[in-house]
N, C-alpha and C positions, 0 to 999 in steps of 0.2 A: 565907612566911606566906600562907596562902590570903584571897583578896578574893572577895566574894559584890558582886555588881552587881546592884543592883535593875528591877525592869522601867520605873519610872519616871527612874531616872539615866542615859541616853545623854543625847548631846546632838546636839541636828540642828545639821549642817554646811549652810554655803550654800552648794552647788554647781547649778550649772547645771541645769533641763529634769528633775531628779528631788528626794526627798528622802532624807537620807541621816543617818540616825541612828549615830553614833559609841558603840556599846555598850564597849567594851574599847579602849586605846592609852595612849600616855604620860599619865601624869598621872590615870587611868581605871581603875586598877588592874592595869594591864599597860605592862610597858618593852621587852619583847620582843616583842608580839604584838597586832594592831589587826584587831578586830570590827566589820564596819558592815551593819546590815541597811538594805537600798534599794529602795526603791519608785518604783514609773515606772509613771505614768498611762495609760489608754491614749491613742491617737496622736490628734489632729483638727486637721483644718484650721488650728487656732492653735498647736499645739501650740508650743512651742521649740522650735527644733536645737540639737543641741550639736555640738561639733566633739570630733574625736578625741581624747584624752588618753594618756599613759603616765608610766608609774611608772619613773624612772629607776635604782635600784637594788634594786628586790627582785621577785620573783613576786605576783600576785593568784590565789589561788584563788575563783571564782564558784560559790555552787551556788545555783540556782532552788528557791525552796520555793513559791512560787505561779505560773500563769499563764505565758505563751510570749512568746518575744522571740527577737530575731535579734543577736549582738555581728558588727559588722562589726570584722575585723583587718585587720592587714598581710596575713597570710596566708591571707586568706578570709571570707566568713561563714558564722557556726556557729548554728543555728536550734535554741535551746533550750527544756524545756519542766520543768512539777516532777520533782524526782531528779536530772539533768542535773547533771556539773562541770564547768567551763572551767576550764584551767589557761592563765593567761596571762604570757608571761615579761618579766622585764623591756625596757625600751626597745619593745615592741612596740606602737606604739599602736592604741586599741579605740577602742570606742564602744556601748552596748545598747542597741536599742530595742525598746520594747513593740510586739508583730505579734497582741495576740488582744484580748477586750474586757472583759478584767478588767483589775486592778492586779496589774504583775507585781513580785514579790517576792525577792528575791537577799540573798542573806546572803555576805560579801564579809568573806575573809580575809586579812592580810597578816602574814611573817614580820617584824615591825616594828614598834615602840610608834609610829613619826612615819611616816606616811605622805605622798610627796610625789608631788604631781599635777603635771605638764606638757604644755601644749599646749592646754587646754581654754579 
């Protein structure tokens, strides 16, 4: 049966240095599939660090819909900008940060209602 998600029913998750609205996952109208769109400020002086994180059993697809930012990986960094996908695999740990001087915006897909973060 098809579920319609309102622009008002995500829910903000408390993760570190960004915010991260849980549009679709377990419990959210999806048991297979987890939506987050995320926003990261730009950088200053005060900013947070966050430390690396990864996803221990599935893929993150990233795509940028606003603003520039750099994901540091295992295997490099990748300087993104809007249009831009990162396919990131699992166990691979990352990290984004905002590199311009807007609010940069990611819309952040997982094959997965439950998404598990480690490391962060």
């Amino acid at each position: 049966m098809a579920c319609k998600i309102g622009a008002g029913d995500s829910v903000q998750l408390a993760l570190p240095g960004r915010i991260s609205h849980q549009i679709a996952g377990a419990g959210a109208g999806a048991e297979n599939v987890c939506v987050r769109l995320v926003e990261i400020a730009p950088e200053t002086e005060n900013s947070e660090r966050r430390n690396p994180h990864y996803h221990p059993d599935v893929e993150e697809c990233i795509y940028v819909l606003e603003g520039e930012g750099c994901t540091h990986a295992d295997t490099g960094d990748y300087q993104m900008s809007a249009g831009d996908t990162l396919i990131m695999p699992p166990y691979e740990k990352h990290m984004t940060r905002n590199t311009g001087n807007l609010t940069l915006k990611l819309l952040c897909f997982f094959p997965t209602g439950r998404v598990t973060i480690l490391g962060e």
